[in-house]
DRENTISE-195600 format. One line per field, with one value per residue: residue number from 1; residue in three letters; x, y, z of N, C-alpha, C in turn. Coordinates in steps of 0.001 Angstrom, whole numbers, plus 500000, padded with zeros to 6 digits. Example, Ala and Ser with C-alpha at 12.3 -4.5 7.8 and 13.67 -1.06 7.14 Angstrom:
<sites>
i = (1/2)
aa = (ala/ser)
nu = (513190/512850)
nv = (494310/497750)
nw = (507800/507080)
cau = (512300/513670)
cav = (495500/498940)
caw = (507800/507140)
cu = (513200/512900)
cv = (496700/500030)
cw = (507800/507870)
</sites>
This chain:
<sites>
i = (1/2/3/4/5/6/7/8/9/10/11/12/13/14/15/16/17/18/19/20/21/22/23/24/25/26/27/28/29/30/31/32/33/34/35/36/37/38/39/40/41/42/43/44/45/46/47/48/49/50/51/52/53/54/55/56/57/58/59/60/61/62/63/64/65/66/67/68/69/70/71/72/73/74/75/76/77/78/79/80/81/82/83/84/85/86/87/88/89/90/91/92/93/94/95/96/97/98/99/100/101/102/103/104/105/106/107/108/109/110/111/112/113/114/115/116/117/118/119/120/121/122/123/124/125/126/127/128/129/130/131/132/133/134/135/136/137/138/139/140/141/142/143/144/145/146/147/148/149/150/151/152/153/154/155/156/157/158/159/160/161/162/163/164/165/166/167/168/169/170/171/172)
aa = (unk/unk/unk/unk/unk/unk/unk/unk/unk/unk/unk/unk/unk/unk/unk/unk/unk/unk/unk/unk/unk/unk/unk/unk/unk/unk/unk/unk/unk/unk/unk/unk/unk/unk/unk/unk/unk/unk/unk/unk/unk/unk/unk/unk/unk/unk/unk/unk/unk/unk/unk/unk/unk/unk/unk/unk/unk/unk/unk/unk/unk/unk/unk/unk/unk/unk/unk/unk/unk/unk/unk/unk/unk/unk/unk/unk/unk/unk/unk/unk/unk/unk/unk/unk/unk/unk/unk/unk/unk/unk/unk/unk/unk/unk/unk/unk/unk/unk/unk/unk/unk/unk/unk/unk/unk/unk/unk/unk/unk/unk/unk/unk/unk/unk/unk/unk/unk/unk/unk/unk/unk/unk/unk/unk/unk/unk/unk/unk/unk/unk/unk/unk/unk/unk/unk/unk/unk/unk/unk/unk/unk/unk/unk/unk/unk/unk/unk/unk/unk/unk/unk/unk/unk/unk/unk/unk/unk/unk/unk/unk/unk/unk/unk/unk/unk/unk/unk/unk/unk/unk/unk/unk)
nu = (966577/968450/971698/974006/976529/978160/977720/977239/975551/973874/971271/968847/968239/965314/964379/965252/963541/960838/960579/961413/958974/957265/957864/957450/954436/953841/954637/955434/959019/959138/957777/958022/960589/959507/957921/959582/960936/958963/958003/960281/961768/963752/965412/966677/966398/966010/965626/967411/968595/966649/966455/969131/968889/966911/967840/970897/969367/967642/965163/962912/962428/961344/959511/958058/957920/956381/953482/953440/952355/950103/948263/948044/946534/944427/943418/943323/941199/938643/938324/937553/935858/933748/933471/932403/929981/929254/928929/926597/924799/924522/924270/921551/919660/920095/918551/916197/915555/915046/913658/911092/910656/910283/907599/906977/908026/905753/904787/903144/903055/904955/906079/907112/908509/910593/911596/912664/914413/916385/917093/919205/920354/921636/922907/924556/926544/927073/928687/930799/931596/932308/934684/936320/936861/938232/940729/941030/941840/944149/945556/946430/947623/949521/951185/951552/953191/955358/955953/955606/957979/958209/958176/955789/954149/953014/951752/949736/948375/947631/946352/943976/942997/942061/939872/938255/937820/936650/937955/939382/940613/943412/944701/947744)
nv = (415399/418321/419308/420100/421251/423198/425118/427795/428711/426870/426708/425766/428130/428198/427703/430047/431950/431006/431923/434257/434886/434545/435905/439021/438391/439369/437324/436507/436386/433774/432027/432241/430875/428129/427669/426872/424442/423006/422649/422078/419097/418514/420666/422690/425851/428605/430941/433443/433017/433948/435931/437069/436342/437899/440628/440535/440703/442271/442041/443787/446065/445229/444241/446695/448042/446400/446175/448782/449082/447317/448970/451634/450186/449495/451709/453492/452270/451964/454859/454790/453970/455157/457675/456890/455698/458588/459896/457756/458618/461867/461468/460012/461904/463853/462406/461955/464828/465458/463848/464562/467058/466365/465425/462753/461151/460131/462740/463689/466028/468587/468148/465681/465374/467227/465420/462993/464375/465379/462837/461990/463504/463856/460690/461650/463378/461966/459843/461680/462590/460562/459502/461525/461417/459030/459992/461307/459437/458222/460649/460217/458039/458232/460052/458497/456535/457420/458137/456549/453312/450682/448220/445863/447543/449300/447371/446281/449140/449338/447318/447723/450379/449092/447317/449963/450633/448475/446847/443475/441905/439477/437372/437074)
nw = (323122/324114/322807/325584/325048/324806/326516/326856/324423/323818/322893/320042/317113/316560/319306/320760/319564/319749/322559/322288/320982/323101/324954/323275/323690/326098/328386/331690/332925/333658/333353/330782/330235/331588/329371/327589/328226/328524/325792/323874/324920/327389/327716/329797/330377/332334/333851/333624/331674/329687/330159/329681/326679/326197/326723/325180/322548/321931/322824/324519/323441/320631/321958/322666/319979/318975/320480/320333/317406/317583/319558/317856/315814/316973/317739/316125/314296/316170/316589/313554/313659/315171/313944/311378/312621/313670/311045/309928/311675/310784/307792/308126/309704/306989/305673/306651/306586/303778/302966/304593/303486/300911/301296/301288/304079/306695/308785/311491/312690/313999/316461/316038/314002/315073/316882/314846/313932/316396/317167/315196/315681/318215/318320/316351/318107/320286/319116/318282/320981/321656/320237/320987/323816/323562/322096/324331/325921/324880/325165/328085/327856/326309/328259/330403/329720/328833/331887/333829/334589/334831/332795/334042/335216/333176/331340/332694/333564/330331/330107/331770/330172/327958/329024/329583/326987/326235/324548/323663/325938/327203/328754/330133)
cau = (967402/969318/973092/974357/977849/978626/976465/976920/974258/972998/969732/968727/967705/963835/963942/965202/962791/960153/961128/960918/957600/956002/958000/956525/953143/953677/954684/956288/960234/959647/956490/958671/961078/958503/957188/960621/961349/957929/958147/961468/962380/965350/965644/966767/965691/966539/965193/968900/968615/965941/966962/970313/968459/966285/969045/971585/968921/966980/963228/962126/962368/960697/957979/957195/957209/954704/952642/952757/951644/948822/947662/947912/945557/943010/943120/942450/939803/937792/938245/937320/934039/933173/933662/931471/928816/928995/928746/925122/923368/924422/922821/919788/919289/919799/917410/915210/915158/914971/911840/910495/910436/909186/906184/907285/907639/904735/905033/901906/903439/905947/906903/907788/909712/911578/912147/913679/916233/916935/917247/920086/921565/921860/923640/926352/927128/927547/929874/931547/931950/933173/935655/937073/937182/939307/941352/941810/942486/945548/947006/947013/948395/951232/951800/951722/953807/956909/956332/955912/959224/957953/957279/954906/952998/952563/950934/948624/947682/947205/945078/943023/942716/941452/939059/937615/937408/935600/938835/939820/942043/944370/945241/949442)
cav = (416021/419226/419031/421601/421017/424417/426017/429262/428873/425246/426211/425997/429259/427838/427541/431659/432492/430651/432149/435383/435279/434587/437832/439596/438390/439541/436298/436831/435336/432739/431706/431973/429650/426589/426671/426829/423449/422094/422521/421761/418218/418192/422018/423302/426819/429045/432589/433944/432444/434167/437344/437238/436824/439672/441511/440693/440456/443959/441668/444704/447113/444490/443973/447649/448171/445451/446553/450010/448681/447176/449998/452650/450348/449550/453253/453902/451090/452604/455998/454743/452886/456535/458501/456232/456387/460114/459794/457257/459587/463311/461341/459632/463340/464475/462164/462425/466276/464906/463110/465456/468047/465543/464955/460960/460709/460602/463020/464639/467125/469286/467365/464173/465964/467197/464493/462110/464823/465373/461508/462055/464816/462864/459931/462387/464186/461180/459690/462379/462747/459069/460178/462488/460146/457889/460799/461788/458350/458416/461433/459907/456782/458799/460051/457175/455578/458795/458403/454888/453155/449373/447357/445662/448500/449906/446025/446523/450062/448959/446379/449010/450835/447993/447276/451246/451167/447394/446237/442470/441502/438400/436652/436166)
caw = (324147/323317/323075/326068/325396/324502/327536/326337/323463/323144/322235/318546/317180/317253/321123/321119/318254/320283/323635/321870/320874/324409/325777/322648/323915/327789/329491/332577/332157/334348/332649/329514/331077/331827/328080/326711/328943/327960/324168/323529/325692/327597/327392/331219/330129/333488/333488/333640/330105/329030/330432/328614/325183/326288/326691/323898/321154/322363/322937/325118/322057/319834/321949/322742/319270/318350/321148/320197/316376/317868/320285/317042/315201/317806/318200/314636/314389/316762/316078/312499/313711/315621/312641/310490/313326/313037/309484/309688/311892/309930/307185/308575/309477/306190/304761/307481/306104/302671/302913/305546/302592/299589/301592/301684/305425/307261/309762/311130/313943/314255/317625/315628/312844/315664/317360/314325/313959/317336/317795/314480/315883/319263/317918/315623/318713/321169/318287/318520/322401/321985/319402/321764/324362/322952/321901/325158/326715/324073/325278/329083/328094/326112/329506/330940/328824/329284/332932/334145/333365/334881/331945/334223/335423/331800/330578/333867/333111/329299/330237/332202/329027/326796/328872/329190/325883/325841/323914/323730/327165/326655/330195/330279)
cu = (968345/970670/973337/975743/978595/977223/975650/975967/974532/972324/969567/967953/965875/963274/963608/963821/961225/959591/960527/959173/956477/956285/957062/954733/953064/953802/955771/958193/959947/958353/956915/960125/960563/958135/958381/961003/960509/957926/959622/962075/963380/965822/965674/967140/965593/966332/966259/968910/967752/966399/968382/970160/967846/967785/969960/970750/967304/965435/962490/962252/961180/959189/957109/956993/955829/953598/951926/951595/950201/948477/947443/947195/944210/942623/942255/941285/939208/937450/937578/935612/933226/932662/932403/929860/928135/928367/927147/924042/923249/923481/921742/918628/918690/918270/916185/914514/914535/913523/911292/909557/910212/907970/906085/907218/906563/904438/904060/901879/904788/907200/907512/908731/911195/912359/913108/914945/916687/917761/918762/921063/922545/923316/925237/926754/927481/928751/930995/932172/933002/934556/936893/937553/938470/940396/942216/942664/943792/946625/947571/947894/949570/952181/952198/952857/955681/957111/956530/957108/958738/957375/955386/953434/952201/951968/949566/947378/946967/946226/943897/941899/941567/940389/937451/936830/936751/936523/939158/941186/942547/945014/946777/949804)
cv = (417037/418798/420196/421572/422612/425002/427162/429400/427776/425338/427194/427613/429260/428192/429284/431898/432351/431328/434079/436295/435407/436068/438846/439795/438827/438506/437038/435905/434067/431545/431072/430842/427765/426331/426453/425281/422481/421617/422449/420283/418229/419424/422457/424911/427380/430821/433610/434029/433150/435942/437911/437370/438165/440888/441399/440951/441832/443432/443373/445989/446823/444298/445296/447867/447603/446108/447908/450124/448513/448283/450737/451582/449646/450673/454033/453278/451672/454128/456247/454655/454447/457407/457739/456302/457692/460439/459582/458310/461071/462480/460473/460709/464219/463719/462291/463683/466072/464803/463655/466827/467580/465085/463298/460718/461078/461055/463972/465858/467335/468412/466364/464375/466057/465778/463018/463203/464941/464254/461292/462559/464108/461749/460469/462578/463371/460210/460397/463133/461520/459122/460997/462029/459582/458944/461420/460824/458321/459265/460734/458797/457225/459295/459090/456537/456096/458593/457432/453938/451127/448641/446702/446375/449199/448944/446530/447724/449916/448352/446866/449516/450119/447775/448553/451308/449996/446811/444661/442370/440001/438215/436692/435806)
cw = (323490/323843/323845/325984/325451/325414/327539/325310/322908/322244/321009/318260/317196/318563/321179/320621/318787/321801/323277/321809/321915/324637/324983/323022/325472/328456/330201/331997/332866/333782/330904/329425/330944/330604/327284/326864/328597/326167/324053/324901/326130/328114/329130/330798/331416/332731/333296/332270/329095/329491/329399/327260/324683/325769/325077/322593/321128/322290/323614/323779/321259/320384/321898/321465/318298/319236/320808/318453/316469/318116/318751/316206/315733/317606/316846/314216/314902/316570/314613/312501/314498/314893/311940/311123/313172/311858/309174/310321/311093/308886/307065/308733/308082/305355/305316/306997/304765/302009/303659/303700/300840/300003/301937/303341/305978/308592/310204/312356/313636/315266/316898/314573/313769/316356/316518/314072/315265/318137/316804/314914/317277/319298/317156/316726/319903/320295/318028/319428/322527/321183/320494/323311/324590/322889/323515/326316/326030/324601/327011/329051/327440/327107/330451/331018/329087/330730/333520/333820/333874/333909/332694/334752/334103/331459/331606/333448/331772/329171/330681/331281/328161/327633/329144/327861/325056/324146/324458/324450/327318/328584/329904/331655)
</sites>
Protein backbone atom coordinates (compact mmCIF):
# COMPACT_ATOMS: atom_id res chain seq x y z
CA UNK A 1 0.00 0.00 0.00
CA UNK A 2 1.54 3.39 -0.88
CA UNK A 3 1.89 5.95 1.89
CA UNK A 4 -0.46 9.09 0.56
CA UNK A 5 0.22 11.12 3.46
CA UNK A 6 1.82 13.80 1.67
CA UNK A 7 -0.91 13.82 -1.32
CA UNK A 8 0.94 16.11 -3.19
CA UNK A 9 3.56 13.44 -4.40
CA UNK A 10 3.09 10.05 -2.63
CA UNK A 11 4.04 8.17 -5.46
CA UNK A 12 7.56 6.68 -5.56
CA UNK A 13 9.52 7.89 -8.43
CA UNK A 14 9.00 4.15 -10.09
CA UNK A 15 5.16 4.68 -10.26
CA UNK A 16 6.05 8.34 -12.34
CA UNK A 17 8.92 6.67 -14.26
CA UNK A 18 6.45 3.87 -15.00
CA UNK A 19 3.52 6.14 -15.80
CA UNK A 20 5.89 7.86 -18.05
CA UNK A 21 6.71 5.21 -20.14
CA UNK A 22 3.05 4.19 -21.16
CA UNK A 23 2.45 8.04 -22.27
CA UNK A 24 5.81 7.62 -24.18
CA UNK A 25 4.18 4.58 -25.79
CA UNK A 26 0.65 6.39 -26.71
CA UNK A 27 -1.63 5.24 -23.90
CA UNK A 28 -4.48 7.28 -23.55
CA UNK A 29 -4.21 9.07 -19.71
CA UNK A 30 -6.90 7.28 -18.52
CA UNK A 31 -5.58 4.01 -19.75
CA UNK A 32 -2.37 5.24 -18.07
CA UNK A 33 -4.27 5.70 -14.94
CA UNK A 34 -5.73 1.91 -14.61
CA UNK A 35 -2.10 0.38 -15.12
CA UNK A 36 -0.59 2.74 -12.71
CA UNK A 37 -3.43 1.39 -10.06
CA UNK A 38 -2.89 -2.16 -11.32
CA UNK A 39 0.92 -2.36 -11.02
CA UNK A 40 1.53 -0.57 -8.12
CA UNK A 41 -1.27 -1.91 -5.21
CA UNK A 42 -3.02 0.55 -3.38
CA UNK A 43 -2.03 3.28 -5.89
CA UNK A 44 -5.46 5.60 -6.49
CA UNK A 45 -3.73 6.99 -9.62
CA UNK A 46 -6.53 9.66 -11.03
CA UNK A 47 -5.86 11.05 -14.50
CA UNK A 48 -5.58 14.67 -12.93
CA UNK A 49 -2.44 12.86 -11.63
CA UNK A 50 -1.15 11.89 -14.58
CA UNK A 51 -1.83 14.99 -16.32
CA UNK A 52 0.06 17.04 -13.72
CA UNK A 53 3.26 14.84 -14.29
CA UNK A 54 2.66 15.36 -17.95
CA UNK A 55 2.76 18.65 -17.42
CA UNK A 56 5.43 19.47 -14.75
CA UNK A 57 7.95 16.92 -16.08
CA UNK A 58 7.40 18.06 -20.07
CA UNK A 59 6.22 13.91 -21.08
CA UNK A 60 4.66 15.51 -24.27
CA UNK A 61 8.15 16.78 -25.47
CA UNK A 62 9.73 13.44 -24.47
CA UNK A 63 7.44 11.48 -26.23
CA UNK A 64 7.38 13.50 -29.49
CA UNK A 65 10.88 13.27 -29.44
CA UNK A 66 11.13 9.49 -29.11
CA UNK A 67 8.53 9.20 -31.65
CA UNK A 68 10.17 11.43 -33.93
CA UNK A 69 13.59 9.09 -33.29
CA UNK A 70 11.71 6.30 -34.33
CA UNK A 71 9.87 7.75 -37.44
CA UNK A 72 13.59 9.15 -38.78
CA UNK A 73 14.83 5.60 -38.53
CA UNK A 74 12.01 3.66 -40.02
CA UNK A 75 12.38 6.28 -42.64
CA UNK A 76 15.97 5.63 -43.14
CA UNK A 77 15.53 1.79 -42.92
CA UNK A 78 13.44 1.74 -45.67
CA UNK A 79 14.81 4.22 -47.71
CA UNK A 80 18.02 2.11 -47.02
CA UNK A 81 16.32 -1.30 -48.09
CA UNK A 82 15.16 0.83 -51.53
CA UNK A 83 18.50 2.00 -52.24
CA UNK A 84 20.05 -1.47 -51.87
CA UNK A 85 17.20 -2.81 -54.15
CA UNK A 86 18.24 -0.24 -56.65
CA UNK A 87 21.65 -1.24 -56.17
CA UNK A 88 20.78 -5.52 -56.88
CA UNK A 89 19.03 -4.86 -60.01
CA UNK A 90 21.75 -1.94 -61.72
CA UNK A 91 23.97 -4.88 -61.08
CA UNK A 92 22.13 -7.99 -62.11
CA UNK A 93 21.98 -5.72 -65.22
CA UNK A 94 25.45 -5.15 -65.28
CA UNK A 95 26.28 -8.66 -65.10
CA UNK A 96 23.58 -9.62 -67.13
CA UNK A 97 25.71 -7.32 -69.76
CA UNK A 98 28.78 -8.95 -68.49
CA UNK A 99 28.05 -12.38 -69.39
CA UNK A 100 25.90 -11.34 -72.31
CA UNK A 101 29.31 -10.15 -73.85
CA UNK A 102 31.69 -13.24 -72.56
CA UNK A 103 29.49 -15.47 -74.45
CA UNK A 104 28.63 -17.33 -70.84
CA UNK A 105 24.93 -16.60 -70.87
CA UNK A 106 23.00 -18.47 -73.01
CA UNK A 107 21.05 -16.21 -74.83
CA UNK A 108 19.91 -17.16 -78.30
CA UNK A 109 17.73 -13.92 -79.37
CA UNK A 110 17.97 -10.60 -79.22
CA UNK A 111 14.32 -10.62 -77.60
CA UNK A 112 15.66 -12.45 -74.46
CA UNK A 113 18.83 -10.33 -74.09
CA UNK A 114 16.40 -7.68 -74.02
CA UNK A 115 14.21 -8.79 -71.90
CA UNK A 116 16.76 -9.78 -68.78
CA UNK A 117 17.77 -6.18 -68.92
CA UNK A 118 14.61 -4.74 -69.23
CA UNK A 119 13.39 -7.02 -66.31
CA UNK A 120 16.86 -5.15 -64.35
CA UNK A 121 16.11 -2.00 -65.47
CA UNK A 122 12.42 -2.52 -64.28
CA UNK A 123 13.21 -3.42 -60.79
CA UNK A 124 16.07 -0.20 -60.41
CA UNK A 125 13.44 2.09 -61.53
CA UNK A 126 10.45 0.80 -59.39
CA UNK A 127 13.06 1.00 -56.38
CA UNK A 128 13.45 4.05 -57.18
CA UNK A 129 9.74 5.24 -57.63
CA UNK A 130 9.45 3.60 -54.10
CA UNK A 131 12.31 5.70 -52.88
CA UNK A 132 10.52 8.67 -53.84
CA UNK A 133 7.51 7.63 -52.40
CA UNK A 134 8.52 7.42 -49.15
CA UNK A 135 10.22 10.67 -49.70
CA UNK A 136 7.25 12.21 -50.49
CA UNK A 137 5.06 10.67 -47.75
CA UNK A 138 7.79 12.48 -45.37
CA UNK A 139 7.28 15.76 -46.67
CA UNK A 140 3.25 15.39 -46.03
CA UNK A 141 3.64 14.13 -42.72
CA UNK A 142 6.10 17.20 -41.98
CA UNK A 143 3.06 19.03 -42.89
CA UNK A 144 1.07 17.29 -41.06
CA UNK A 145 2.90 17.37 -38.22
CA UNK A 146 3.23 21.85 -38.45
CA UNK A 147 -0.44 21.79 -39.00
CA UNK A 148 -2.36 19.34 -36.92
CA UNK A 149 -1.81 20.45 -33.31
CA UNK A 150 -4.11 17.26 -31.66
CA UNK A 151 -1.68 14.92 -30.33
CA UNK A 152 -4.35 12.46 -31.02
CA UNK A 153 -5.03 13.18 -34.51
CA UNK A 154 -1.21 13.19 -35.38
CA UNK A 155 -0.87 9.21 -33.58
CA UNK A 156 -4.09 8.42 -35.91
CA UNK A 157 -2.67 9.98 -39.00
CA UNK A 158 0.82 8.25 -38.09
CA UNK A 159 -0.71 5.14 -37.82
CA UNK A 160 -2.18 5.75 -41.35
CA UNK A 161 1.28 6.21 -42.49
CA UNK A 162 2.84 3.01 -41.06
CA UNK A 163 0.56 1.15 -42.44
CA UNK A 164 1.00 2.81 -46.31
CA UNK A 165 4.21 2.05 -46.00
CA UNK A 166 3.41 -1.79 -44.54
CA UNK A 167 5.19 -0.54 -41.25
CA UNK A 168 4.65 -2.38 -37.86
CA UNK A 169 1.18 -0.83 -36.05
CA UNK A 170 1.14 -1.31 -32.17
CA UNK A 171 -2.64 -1.25 -30.74
CA UNK A 172 -2.65 1.49 -27.51
Amino acid sequence: MLDRSNKHDSYPDECKVFARGLFIQGLSLSKIAQEVQARFDGATCTIETIERWRDQDSWIGMRDGVQQEVADRQREDIAQRLMDHADAYREAGERAISAIRAGSLSIRTVGEASSVLDTAIKGERQSLSDFLKLDFLKTIYEIVDEEVSSDDEKRRIGMRFRKILGLEVTAS
